[in-house]
C-alpha positions in Angstrom: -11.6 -11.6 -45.1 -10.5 -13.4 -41.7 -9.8 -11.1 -39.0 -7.3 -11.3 -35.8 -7.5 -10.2 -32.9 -4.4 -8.7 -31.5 -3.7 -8.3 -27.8 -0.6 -6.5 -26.7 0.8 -7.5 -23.5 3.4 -5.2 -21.6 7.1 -7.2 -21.5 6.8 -8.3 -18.2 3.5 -10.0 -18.0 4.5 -13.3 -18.0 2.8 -17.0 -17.4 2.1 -18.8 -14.8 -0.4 -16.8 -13.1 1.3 -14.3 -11.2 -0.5 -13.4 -7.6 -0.5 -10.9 -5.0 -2.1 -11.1 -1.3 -3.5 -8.1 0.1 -3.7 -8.0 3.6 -6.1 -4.5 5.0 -8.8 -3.5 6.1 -12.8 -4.1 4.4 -13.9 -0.7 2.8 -17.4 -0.5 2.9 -17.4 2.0 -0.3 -14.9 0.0 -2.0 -12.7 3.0 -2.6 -9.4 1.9 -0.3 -8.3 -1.2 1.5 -8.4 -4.5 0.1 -11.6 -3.8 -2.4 -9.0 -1.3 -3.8 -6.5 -3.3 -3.8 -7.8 -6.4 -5.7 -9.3 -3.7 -8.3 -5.5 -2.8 -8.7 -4.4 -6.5 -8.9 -6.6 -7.1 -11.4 -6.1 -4.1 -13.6 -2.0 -5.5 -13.8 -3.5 -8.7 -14.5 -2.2 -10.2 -11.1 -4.5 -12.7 -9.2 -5.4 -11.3 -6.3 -5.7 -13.1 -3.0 -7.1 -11.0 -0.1 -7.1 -11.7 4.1 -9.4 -9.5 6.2 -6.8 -7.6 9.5 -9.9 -5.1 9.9 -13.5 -3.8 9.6 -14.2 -0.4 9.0 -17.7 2.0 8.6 -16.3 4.7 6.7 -17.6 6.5 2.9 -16.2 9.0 0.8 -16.2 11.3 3.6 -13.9 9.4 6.5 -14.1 6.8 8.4 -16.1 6.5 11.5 -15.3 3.0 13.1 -13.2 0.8 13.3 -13.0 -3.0 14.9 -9.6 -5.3 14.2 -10.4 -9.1 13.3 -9.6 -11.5 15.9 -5.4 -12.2 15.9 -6.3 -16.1 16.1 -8.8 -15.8 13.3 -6.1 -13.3 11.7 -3.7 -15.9 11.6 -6.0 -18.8 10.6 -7.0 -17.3 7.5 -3.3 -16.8 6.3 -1.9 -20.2 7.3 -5.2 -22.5 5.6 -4.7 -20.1 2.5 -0.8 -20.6 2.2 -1.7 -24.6 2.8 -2.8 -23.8 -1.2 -1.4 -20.6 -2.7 1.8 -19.3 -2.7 2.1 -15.2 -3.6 4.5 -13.5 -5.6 4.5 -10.4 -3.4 1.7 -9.0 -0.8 1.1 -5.7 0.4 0.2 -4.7 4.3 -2.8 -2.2 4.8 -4.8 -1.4 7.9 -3.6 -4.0 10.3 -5.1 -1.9 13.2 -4.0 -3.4 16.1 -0.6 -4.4 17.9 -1.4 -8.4 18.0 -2.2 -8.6 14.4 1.2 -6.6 13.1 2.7 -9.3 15.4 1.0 -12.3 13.5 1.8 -10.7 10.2 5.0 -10.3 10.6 5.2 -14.0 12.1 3.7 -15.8 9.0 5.8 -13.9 6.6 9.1 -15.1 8.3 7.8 -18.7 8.7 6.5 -18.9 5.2 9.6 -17.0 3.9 7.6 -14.6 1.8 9.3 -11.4 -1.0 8.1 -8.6 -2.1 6.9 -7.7 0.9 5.3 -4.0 0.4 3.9 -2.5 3.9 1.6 0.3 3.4 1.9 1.7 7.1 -1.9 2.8 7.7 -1.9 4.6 11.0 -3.7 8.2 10.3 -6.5 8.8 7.9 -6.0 11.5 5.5 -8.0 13.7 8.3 -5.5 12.9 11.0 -8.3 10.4 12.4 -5.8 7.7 14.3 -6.8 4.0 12.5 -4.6 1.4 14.6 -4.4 1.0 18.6 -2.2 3.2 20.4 1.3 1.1 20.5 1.3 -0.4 16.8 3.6 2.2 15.6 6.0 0.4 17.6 5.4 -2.7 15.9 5.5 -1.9 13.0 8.8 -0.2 13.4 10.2 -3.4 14.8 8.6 -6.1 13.1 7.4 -5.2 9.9 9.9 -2.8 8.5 12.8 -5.3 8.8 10.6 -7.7 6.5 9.5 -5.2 4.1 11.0 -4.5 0.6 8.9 -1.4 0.0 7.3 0.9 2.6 5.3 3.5 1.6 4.4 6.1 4.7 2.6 9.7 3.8 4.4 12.0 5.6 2.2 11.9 8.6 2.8 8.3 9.2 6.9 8.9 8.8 6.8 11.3 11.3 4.8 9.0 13.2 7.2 5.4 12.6 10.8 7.9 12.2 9.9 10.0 15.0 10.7 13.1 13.5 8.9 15.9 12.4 8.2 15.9 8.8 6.9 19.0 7.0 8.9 19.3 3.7 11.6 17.6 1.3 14.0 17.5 3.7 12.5 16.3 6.1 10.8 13.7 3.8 14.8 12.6 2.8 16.0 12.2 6.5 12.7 9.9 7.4 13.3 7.8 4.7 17.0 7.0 5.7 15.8 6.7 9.4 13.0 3.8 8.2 15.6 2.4 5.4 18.2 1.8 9.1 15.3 0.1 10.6 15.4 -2.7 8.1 13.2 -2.0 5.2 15.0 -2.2 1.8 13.4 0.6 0.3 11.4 3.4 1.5 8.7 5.8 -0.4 7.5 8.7 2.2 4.9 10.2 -0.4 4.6 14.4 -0.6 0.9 14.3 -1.7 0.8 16.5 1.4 3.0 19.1 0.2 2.1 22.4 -0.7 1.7 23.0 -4.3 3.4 19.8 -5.9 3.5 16.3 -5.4 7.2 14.8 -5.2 7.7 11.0 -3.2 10.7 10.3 -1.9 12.9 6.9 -3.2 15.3 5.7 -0.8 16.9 2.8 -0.8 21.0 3.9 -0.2 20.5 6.5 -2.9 18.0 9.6 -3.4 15.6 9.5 -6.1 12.5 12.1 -6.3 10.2 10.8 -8.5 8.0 13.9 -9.4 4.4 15.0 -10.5 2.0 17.6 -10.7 -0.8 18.1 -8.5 -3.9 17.0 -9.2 -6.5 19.4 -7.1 -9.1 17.5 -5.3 -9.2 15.0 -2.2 -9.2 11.6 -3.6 -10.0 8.1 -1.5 -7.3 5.4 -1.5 -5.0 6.4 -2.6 -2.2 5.1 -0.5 -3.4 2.0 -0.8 -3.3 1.9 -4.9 -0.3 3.3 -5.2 1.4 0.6 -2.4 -1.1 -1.9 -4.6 0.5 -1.5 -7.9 3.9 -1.7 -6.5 3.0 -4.9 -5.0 1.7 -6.0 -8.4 4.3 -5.5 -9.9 7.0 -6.8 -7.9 5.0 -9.7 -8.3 5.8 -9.7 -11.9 9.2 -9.3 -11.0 9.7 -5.1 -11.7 12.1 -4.1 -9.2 11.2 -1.6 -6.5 12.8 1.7 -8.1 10.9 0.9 -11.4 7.7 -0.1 -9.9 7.5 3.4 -7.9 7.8 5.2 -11.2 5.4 3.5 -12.8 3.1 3.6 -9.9 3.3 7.0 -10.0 2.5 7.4 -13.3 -0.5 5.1 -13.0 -1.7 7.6 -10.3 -1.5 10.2 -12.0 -4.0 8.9 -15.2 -6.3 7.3 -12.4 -6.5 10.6 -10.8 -8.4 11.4 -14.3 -11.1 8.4 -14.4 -12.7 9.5 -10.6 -15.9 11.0 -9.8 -17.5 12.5 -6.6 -20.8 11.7 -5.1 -20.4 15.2 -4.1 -20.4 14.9 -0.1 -17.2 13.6 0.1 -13.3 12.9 -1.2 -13.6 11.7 -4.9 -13.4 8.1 -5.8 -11.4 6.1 -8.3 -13.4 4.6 -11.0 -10.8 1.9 -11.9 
């Protein structure tokens, strides 16, 4: 008897080759920035293309230092790769200094690049600052007009919307503060809230896209949620259905982690 193999692919996985370009920090762990994010990438079956803003020292229990990459060199690496590849969407991480958001935010308006998701990395989860004093203001003016998705926990929405931001409703009026700014849609995540985990949709209209949470401290995960929107996008989901379905990815990855039991848990996909 012949057998088949059968592979089911999800509606909108599609050929060519869709890709995504990360754009972060190097985690030494391998548990956030761009090792995270090509783990994500790949996992959506998206090719994932990946230019270093940032070294860091850090582990599963914070990071200690951190040293930008050279603007010039920044800018190098992104203008020999786009003299090849072309991506379907990228994703901002830790850009960590002022020069570099400028650069960023540069080549995507020469190169005329969509699906642009900016994953505002400012604060570490511990309130540990990761980008030079001043970048906030960059960000604010240069890369939220470009972006079609940011996604700020609610310490960096105070931080970019200049408010204070401590529940839901405070959450709602930072999103329409960063969606005036220029960014088409805005996700202020509420995995800091007390007792539940509800993110914030804005992008003209409210939408809470809910969850449970999951008890624990758990490494990266900004940067896989911002990930598999970016991954998507580049497979041509629209933002509002590529936040609920990165939130339900995050919830089942929050089941496949483990701990090396000194620090936050790590995602083991």
């Amino acid at each position: 008897m012949r057998c088949h193999l059968l592979t089911i692919v999800p509606p909108f996985y599609n050929s060519p080759m869709r890709m995504a370009l990360t754009i972060a920090g190097f985690d030494p762990s391998g548990g956030a920035g761009i090792q995270a994010d090509l783990k994500v990438f790949s996992g959506f079956e998206v090719y994932g293309l990946s230019v270093v803003a940032a070294l860091t020292a850090q582990n599963s229990m914070g990071v200690k230092a951190v040293r930008p990459v050279a603007s010039a060199f920044l800018r190098r690496q992104l203008t020999v790769l786009f003299e090849d590849l072309e991506p379907h969407a990228l994703k901002t991480g830790m850009l960590q200094s002022r020069a570099n958001v400028a650069v960023v935010s540069e080549i995507i308006k020469k190169y005329r690049l969509g699906n642009v998701v900016v994953d505002p990395v400012l604060l570490s989860s511990t309130g540990r600052r990761l980008a030079e004093k001043g970048t906030e203001a960059l960000v604010r003016n240069k890369l939220l007009p470009v972006a079609t998705v940011v996604t700020p926990n609610m310490h960096e929405a105070s931080v970019l919307a200049g408010i204070e931001v401590k529940d839901l409703e405070d959450m709602k009026r930072a999103a329409v503060i960063l969606h005036e700014l220029g960014a088409e849609s805005v996700i202020v995540t509420g995995g800091h809230l007390e007792g539940t985990a509800v993110d914030i949709f804005y992008n003209g209209e409210y939408t809470l896209l809910k969850g449970r949470k999951v008890p624990g401290e758990f490494h990266g995960t900004g940067c896989r949620f911002s990930a598999v929107i970016a991954a998507l996008l580049a497979k041509g989901v629209k933002p509002l259905a590529a936040a609920q379905q990165a939130k339900i990815y995050m919830r089942q990855a929050m089941k496949k982690t483990f701990s090396t039991g000194k620090g936050m848990h790590l995602f083991n996909v």
